[in-house]
N, CA, C and O atoms as CSV, one atom per row, in Angstrom:
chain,resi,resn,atom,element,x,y,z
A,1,UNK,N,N,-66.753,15.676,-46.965
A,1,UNK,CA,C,-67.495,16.898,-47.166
A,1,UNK,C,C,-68.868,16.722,-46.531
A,1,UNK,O,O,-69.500,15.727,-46.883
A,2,UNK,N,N,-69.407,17.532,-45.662
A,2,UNK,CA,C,-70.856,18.108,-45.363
A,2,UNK,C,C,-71.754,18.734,-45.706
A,2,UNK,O,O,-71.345,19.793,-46.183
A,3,UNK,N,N,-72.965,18.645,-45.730
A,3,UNK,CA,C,-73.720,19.003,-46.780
A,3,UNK,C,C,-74.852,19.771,-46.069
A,3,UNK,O,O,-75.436,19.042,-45.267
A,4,UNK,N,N,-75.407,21.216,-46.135
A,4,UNK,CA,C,-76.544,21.650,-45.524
A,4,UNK,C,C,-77.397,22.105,-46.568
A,4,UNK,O,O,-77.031,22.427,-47.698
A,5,UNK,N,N,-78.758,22.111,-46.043
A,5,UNK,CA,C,-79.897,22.975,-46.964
A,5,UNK,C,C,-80.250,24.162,-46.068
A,5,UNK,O,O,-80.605,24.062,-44.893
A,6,UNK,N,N,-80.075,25.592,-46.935
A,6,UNK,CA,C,-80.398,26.884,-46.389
A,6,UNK,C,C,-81.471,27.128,-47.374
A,6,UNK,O,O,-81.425,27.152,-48.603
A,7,UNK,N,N,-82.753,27.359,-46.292
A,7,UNK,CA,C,-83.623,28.389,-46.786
A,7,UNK,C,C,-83.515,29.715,-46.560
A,7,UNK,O,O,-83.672,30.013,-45.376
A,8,UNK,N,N,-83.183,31.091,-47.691
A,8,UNK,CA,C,-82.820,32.065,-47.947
A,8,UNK,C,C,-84.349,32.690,-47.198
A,8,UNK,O,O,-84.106,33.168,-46.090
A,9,UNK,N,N,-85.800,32.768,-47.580
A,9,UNK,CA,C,-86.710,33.213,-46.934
A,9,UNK,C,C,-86.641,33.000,-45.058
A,9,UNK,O,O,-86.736,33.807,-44.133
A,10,UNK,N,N,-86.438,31.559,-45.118
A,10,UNK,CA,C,-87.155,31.211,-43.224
A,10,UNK,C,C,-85.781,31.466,-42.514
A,10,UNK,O,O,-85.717,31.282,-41.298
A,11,UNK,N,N,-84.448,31.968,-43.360
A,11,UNK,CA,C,-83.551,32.037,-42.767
A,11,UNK,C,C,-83.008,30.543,-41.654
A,11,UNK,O,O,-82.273,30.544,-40.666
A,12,UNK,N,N,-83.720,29.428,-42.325
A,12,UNK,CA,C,-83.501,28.459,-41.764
A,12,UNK,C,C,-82.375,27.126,-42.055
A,12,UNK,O,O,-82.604,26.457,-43.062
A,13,UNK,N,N,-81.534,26.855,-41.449
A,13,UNK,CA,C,-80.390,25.502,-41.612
A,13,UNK,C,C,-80.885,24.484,-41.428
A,13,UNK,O,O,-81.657,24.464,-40.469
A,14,UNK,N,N,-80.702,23.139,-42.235
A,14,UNK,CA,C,-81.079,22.104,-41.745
A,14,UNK,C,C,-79.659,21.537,-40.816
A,14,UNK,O,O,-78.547,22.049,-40.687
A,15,UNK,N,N,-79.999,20.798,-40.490
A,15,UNK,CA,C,-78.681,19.941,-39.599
A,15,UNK,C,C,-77.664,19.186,-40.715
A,15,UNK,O,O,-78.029,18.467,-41.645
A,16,UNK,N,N,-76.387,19.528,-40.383
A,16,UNK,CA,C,-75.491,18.823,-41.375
A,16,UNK,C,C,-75.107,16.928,-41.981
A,16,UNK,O,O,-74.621,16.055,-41.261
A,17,UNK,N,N,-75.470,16.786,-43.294
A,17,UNK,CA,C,-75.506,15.836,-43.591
A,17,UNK,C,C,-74.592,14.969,-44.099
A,17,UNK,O,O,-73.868,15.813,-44.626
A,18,UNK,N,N,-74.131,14.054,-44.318
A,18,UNK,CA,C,-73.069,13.060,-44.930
A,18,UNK,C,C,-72.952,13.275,-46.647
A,18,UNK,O,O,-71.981,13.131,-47.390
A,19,UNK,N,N,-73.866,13.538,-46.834
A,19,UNK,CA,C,-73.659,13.242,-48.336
A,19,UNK,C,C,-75.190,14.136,-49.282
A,19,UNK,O,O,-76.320,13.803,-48.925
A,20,UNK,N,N,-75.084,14.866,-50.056
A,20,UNK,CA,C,-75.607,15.641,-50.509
A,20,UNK,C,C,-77.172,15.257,-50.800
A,20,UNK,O,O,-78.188,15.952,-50.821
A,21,UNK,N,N,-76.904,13.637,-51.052
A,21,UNK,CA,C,-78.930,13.175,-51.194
A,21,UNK,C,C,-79.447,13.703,-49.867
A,21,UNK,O,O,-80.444,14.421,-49.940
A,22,UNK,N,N,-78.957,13.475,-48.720
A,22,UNK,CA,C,-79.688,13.939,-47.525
A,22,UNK,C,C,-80.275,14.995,-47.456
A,22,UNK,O,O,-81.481,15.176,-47.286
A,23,UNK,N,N,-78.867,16.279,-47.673
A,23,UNK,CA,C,-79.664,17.466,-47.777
A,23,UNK,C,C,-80.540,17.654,-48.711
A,23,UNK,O,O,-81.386,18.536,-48.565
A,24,UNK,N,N,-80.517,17.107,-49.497
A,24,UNK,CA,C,-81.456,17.095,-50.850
A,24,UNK,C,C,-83.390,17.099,-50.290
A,24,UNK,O,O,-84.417,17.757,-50.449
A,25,UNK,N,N,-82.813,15.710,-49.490
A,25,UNK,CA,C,-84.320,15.338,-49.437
A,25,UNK,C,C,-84.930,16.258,-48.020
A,25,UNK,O,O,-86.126,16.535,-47.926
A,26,UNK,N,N,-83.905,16.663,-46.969
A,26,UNK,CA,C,-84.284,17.820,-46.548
A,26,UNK,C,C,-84.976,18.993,-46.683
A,26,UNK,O,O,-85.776,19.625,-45.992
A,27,UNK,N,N,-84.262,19.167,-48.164
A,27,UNK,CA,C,-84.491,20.773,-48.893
A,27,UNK,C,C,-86.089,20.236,-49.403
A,27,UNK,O,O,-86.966,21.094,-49.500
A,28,UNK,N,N,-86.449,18.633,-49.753
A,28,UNK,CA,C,-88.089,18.637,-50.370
A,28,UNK,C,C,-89.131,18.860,-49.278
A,28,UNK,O,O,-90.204,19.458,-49.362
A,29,UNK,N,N,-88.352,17.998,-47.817
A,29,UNK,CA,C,-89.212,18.157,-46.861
A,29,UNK,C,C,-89.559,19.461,-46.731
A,29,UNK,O,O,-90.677,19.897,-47.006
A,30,UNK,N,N,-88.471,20.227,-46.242
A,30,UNK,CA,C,-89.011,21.693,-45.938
A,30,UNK,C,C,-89.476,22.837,-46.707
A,30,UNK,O,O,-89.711,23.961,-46.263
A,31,UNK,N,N,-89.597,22.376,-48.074
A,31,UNK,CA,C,-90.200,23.123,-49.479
A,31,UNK,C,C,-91.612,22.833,-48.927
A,31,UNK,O,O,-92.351,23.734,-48.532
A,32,UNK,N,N,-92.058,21.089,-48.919
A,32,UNK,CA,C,-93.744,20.818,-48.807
A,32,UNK,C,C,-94.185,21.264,-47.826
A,32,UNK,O,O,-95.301,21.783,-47.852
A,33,UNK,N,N,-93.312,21.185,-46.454
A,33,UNK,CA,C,-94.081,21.499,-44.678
A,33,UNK,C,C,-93.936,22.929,-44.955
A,33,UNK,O,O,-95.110,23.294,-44.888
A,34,UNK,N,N,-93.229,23.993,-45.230
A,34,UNK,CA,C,-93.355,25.107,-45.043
A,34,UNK,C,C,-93.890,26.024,-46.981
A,34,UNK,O,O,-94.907,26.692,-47.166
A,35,UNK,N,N,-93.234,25.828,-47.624
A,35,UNK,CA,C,-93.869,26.495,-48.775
A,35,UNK,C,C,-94.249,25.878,-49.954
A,35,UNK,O,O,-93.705,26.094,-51.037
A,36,UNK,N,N,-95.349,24.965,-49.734
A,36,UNK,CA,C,-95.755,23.974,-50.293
A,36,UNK,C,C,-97.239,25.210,-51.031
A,36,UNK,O,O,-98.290,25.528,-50.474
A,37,UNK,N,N,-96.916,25.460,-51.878
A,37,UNK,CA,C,-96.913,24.683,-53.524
A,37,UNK,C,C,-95.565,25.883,-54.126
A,37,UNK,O,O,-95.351,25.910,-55.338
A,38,UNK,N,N,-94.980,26.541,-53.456
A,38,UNK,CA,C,-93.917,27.309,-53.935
A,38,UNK,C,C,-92.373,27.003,-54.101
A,38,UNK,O,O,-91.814,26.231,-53.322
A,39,UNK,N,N,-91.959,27.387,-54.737
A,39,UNK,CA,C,-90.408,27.229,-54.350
A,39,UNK,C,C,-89.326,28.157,-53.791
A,39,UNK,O,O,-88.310,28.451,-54.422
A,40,UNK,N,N,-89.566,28.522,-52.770
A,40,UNK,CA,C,-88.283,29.311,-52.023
A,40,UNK,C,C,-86.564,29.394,-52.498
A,40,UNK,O,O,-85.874,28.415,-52.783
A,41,UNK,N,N,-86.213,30.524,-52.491
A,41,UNK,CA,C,-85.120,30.936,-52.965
A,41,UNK,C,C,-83.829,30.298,-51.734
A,41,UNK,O,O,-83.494,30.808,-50.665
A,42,UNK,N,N,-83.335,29.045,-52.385
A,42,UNK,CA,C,-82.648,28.027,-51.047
A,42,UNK,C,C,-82.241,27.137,-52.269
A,42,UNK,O,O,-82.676,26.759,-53.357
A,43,UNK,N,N,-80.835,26.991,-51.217
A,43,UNK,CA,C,-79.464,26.313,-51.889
A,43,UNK,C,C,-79.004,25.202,-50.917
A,43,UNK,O,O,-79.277,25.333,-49.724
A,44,UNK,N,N,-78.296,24.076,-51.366
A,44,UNK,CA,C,-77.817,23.047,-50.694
A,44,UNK,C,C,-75.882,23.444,-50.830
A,44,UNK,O,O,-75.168,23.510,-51.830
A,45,UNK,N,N,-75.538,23.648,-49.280
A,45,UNK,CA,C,-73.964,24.631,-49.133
A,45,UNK,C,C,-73.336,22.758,-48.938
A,45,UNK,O,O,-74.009,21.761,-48.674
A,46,UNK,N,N,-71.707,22.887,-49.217
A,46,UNK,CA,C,-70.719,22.360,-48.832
A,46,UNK,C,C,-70.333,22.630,-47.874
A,46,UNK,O,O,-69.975,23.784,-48.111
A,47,UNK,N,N,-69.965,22.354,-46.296
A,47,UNK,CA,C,-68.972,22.287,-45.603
A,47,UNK,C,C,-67.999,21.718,-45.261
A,47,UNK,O,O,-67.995,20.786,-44.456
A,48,UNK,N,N,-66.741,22.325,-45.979
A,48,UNK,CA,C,-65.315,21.573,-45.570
A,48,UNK,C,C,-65.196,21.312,-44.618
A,48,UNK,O,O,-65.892,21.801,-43.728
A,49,UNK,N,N,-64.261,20.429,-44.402
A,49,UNK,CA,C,-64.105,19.128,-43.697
A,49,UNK,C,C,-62.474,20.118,-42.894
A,49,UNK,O,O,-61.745,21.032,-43.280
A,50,UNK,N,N,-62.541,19.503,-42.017
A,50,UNK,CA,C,-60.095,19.597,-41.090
A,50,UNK,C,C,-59.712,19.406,-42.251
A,50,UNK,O,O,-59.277,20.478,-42.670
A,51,UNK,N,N,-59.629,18.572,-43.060
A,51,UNK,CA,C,-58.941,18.420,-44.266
A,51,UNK,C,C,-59.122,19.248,-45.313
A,51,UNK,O,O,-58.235,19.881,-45.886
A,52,UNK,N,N,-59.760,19.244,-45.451
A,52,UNK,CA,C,-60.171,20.454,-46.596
A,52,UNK,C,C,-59.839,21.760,-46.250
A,52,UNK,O,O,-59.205,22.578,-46.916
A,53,UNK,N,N,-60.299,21.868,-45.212
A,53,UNK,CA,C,-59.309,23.130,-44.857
A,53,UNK,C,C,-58.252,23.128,-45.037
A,53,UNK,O,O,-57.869,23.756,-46.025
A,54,UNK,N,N,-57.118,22.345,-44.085
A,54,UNK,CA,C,-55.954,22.078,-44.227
A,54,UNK,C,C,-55.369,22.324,-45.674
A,54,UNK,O,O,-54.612,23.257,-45.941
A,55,UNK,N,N,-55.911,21.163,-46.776
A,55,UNK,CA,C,-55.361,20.921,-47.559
A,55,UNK,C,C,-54.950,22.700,-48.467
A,55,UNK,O,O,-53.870,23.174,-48.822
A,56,UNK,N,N,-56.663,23.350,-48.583
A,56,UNK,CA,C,-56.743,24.243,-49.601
A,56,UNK,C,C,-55.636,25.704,-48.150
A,56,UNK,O,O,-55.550,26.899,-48.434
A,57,UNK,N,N,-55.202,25.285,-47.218
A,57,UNK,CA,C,-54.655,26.572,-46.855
A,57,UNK,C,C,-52.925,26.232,-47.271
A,57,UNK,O,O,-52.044,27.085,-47.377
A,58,UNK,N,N,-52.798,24.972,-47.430
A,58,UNK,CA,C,-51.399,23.932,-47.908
A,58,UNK,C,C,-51.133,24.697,-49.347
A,58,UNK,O,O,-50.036,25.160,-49.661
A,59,UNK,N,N,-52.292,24.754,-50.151
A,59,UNK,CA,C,-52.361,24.921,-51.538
A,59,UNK,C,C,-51.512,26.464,-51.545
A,59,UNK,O,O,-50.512,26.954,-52.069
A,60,UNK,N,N,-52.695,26.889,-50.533
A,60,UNK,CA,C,-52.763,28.467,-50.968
A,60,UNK,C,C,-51.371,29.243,-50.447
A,60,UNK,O,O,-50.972,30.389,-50.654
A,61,UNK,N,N,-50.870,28.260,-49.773
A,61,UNK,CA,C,-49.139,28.854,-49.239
A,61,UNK,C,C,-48.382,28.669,-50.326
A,61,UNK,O,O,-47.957,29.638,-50.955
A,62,UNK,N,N,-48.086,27.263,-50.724
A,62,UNK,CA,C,-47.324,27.167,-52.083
A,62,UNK,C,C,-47.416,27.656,-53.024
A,62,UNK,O,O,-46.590,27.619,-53.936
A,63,UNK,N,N,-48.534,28.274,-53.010
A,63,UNK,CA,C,-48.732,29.400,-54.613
A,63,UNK,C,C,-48.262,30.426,-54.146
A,63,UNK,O,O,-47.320,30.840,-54.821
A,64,UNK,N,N,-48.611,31.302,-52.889
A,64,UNK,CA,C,-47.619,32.093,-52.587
A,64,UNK,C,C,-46.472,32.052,-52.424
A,64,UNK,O,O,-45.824,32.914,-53.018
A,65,UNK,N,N,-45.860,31.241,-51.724
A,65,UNK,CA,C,-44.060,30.738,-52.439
A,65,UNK,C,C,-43.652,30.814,-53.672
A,65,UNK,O,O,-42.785,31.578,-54.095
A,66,UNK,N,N,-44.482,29.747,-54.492
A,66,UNK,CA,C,-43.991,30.050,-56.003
A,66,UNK,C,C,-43.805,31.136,-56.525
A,66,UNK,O,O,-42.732,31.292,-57.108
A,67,UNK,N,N,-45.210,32.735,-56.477
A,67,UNK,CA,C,-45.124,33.332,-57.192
A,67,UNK,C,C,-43.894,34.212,-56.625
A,67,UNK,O,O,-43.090,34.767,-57.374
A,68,UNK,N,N,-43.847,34.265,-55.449
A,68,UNK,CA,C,-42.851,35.052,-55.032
A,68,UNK,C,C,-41.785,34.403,-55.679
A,68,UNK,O,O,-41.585,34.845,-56.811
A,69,UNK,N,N,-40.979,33.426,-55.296
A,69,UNK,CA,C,-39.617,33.222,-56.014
A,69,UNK,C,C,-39.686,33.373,-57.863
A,69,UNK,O,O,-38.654,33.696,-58.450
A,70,UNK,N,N,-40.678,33.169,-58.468
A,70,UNK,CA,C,-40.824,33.726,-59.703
A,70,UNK,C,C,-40.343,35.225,-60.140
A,70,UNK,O,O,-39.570,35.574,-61.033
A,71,UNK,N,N,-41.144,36.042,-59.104
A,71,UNK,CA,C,-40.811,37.589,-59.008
A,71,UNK,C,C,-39.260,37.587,-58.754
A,71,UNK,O,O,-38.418,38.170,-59.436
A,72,UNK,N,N,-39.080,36.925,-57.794
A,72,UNK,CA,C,-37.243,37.288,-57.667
A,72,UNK,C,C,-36.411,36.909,-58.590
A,72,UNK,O,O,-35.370,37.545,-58.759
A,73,UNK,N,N,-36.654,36.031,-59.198
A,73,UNK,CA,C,-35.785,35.147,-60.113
A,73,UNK,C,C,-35.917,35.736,-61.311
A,73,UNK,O,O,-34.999,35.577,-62.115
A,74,UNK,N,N,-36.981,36.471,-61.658
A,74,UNK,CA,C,-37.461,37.447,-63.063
A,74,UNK,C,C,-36.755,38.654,-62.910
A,74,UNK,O,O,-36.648,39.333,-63.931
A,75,UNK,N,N,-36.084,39.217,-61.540
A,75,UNK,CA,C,-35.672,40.241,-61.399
A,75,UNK,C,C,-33.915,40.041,-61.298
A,75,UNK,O,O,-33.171,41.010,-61.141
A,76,UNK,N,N,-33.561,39.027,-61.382
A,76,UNK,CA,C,-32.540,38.529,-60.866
A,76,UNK,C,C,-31.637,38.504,-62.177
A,76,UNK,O,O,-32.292,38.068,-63.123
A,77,UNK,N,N,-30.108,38.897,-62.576
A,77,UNK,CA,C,-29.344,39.178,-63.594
A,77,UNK,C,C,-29.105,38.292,-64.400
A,77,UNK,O,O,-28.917,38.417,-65.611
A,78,UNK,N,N,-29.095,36.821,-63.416
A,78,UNK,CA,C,-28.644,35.554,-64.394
A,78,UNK,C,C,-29.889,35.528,-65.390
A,78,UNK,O,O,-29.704,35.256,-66.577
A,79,UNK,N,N,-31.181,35.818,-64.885
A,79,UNK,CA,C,-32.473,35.075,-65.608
A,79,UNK,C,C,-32.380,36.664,-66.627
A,79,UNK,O,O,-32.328,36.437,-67.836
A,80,UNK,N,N,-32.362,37.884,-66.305
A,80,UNK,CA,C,-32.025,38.581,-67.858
A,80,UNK,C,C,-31.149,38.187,-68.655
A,80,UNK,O,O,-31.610,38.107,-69.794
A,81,UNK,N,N,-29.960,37.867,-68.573
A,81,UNK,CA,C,-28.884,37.255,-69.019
A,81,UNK,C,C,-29.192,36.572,-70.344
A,81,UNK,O,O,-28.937,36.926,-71.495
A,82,UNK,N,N,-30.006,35.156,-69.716
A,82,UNK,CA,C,-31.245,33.994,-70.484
A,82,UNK,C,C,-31.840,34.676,-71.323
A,82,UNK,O,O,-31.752,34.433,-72.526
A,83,UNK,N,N,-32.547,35.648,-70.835
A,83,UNK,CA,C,-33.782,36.131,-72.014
A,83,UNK,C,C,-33.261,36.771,-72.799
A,83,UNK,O,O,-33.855,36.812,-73.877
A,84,UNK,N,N,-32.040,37.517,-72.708
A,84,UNK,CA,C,-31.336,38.081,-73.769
A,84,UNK,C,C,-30.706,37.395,-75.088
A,84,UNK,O,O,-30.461,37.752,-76.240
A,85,UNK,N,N,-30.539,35.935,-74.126
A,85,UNK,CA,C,-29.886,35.460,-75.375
A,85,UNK,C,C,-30.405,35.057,-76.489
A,85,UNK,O,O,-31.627,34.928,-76.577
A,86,UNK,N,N,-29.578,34.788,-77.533
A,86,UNK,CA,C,-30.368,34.135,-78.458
A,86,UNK,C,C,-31.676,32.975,-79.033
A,86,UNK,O,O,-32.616,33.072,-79.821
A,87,UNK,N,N,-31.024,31.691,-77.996
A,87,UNK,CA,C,-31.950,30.790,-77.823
A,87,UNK,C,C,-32.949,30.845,-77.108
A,87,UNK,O,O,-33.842,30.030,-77.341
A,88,UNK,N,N,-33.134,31.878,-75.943
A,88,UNK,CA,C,-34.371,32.280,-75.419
A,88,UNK,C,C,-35.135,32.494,-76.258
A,88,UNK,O,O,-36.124,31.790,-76.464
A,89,UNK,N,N,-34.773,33.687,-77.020
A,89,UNK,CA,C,-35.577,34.234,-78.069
A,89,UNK,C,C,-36.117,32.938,-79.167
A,89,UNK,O,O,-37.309,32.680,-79.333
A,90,UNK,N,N,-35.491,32.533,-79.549
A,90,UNK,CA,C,-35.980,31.284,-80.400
A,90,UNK,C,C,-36.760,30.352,-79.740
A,90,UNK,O,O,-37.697,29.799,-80.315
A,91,UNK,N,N,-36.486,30.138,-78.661
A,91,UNK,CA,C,-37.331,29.313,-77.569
A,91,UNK,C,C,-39.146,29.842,-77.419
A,91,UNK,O,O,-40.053,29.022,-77.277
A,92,UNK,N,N,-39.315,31.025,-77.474
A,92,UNK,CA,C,-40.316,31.936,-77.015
A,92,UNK,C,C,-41.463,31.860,-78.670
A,92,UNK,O,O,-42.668,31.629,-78.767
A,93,UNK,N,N,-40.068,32.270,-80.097
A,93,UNK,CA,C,-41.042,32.179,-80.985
A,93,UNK,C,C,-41.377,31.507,-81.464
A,93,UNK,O,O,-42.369,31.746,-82.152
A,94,UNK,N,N,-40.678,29.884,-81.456
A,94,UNK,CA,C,-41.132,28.501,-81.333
A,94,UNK,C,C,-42.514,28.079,-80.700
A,94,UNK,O,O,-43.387,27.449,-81.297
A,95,UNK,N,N,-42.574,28.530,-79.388
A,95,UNK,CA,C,-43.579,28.481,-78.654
A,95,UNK,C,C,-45.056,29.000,-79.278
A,95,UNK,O,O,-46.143,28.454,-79.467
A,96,UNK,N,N,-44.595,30.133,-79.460
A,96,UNK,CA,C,-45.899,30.930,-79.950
A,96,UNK,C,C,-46.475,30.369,-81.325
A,96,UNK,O,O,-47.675,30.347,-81.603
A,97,UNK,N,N,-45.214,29.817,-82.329
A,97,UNK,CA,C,-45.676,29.371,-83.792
A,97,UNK,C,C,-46.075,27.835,-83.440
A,97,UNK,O,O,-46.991,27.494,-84.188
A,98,UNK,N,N,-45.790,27.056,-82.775
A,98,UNK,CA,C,-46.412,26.073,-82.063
A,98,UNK,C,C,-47.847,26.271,-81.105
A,98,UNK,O,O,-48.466,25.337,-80.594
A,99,UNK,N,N,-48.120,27.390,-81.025
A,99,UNK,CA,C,-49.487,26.682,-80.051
A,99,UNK,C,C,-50.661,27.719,-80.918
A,99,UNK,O,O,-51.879,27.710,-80.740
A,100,UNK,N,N,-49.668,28.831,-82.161
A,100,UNK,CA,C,-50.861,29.582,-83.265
A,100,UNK,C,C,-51.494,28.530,-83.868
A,100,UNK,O,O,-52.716,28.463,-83.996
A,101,UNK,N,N,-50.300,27.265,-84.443
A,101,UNK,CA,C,-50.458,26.374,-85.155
A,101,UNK,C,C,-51.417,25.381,-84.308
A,101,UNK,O,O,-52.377,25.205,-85.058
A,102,UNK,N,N,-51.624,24.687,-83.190
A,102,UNK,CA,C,-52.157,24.073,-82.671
A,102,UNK,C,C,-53.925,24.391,-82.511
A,102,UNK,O,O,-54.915,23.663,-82.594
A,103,UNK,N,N,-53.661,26.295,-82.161
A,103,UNK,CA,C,-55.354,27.119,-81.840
A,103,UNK,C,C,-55.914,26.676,-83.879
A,103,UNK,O,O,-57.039,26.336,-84.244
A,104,UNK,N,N,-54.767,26.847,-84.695
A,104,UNK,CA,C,-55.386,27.001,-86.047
A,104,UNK,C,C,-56.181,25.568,-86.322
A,104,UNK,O,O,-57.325,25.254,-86.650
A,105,UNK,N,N,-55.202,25.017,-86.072
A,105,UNK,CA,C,-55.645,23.195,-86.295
A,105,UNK,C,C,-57.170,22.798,-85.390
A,105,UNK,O,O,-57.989,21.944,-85.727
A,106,UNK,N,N,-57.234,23.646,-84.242
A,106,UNK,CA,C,-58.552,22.997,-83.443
A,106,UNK,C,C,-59.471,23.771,-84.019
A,106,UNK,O,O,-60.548,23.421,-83.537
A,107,UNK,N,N,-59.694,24.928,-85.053
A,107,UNK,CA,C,-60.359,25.870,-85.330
A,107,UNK,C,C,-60.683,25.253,-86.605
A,107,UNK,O,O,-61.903,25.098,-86.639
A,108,UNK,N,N,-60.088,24.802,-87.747
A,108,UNK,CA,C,-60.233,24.269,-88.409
A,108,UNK,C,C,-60.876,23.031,-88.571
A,108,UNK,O,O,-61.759,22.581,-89.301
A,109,UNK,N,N,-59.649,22.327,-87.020
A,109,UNK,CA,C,-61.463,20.986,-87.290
A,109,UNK,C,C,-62.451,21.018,-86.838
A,109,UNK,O,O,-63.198,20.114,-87.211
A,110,UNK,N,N,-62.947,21.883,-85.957
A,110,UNK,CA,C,-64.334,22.177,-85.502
A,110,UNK,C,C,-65.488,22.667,-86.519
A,110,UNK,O,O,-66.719,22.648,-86.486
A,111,UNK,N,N,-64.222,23.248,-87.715
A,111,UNK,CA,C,-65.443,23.910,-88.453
A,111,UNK,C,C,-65.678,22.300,-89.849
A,111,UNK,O,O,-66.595,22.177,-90.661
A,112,UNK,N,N,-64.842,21.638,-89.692
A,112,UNK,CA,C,-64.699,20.498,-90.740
A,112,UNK,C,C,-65.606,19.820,-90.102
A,112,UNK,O,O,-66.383,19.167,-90.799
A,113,UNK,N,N,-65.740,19.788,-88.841
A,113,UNK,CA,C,-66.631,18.453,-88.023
A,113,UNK,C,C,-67.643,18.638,-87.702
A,113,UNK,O,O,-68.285,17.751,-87.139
């Protein structure tokens, strides 16, 4: 990951850095040389990396795959079939009396602790 300091007033970039102390100490230099005794409205940005790109456009396909075959498979006769049956149904209110019981239990000891 790359690291820049933008001043929002001078509309100014510093040059991209390795690791976030850099821009850091960038962002003090150019606070004292240019708006020294103020503090300018300026942020230190991330720039992804080939990889980072890569990775989060990798991500963002497989979630679109997933949800799509979700949608089909929710629409699909065998998977009504399932939810109709009995043990679905028991499956579902299991679930729910399992995680009321779980929200009750963390609610309870927060207020004990």
């Amino acid at each position: 990951m790359r690291y820049v300091h933008y001043c929002v007033p001078c509309d100014a970039w510093s040059p991209e850095r390795s690791d976030s102390y850099q821009a850091t100490a960038d962002r003090d230099e150019h606070r004292h040389r240019d708006h020294h005794p103020l503090t300018p409205r300026d942020r230190i940005e991330e720039i992804p990396g080939p990889l980072d790109i890569a990775a989060s456009a990798l991500l963002s396909d497989l979630g679109h795959a997933a949800r799509t075959g979700v949608r089909k498979a929710a629409k699909s006769q065998a998977f009504r079939q399932i939810r109709a049956s009995q043990y679905w149904q028991q499956a579902v209110r299991l679930l729910a009396i399992g995680t009321g019981v779980l929200v009750l239990g963390a609610v309870v000891i927060r207020h004990l602790g």
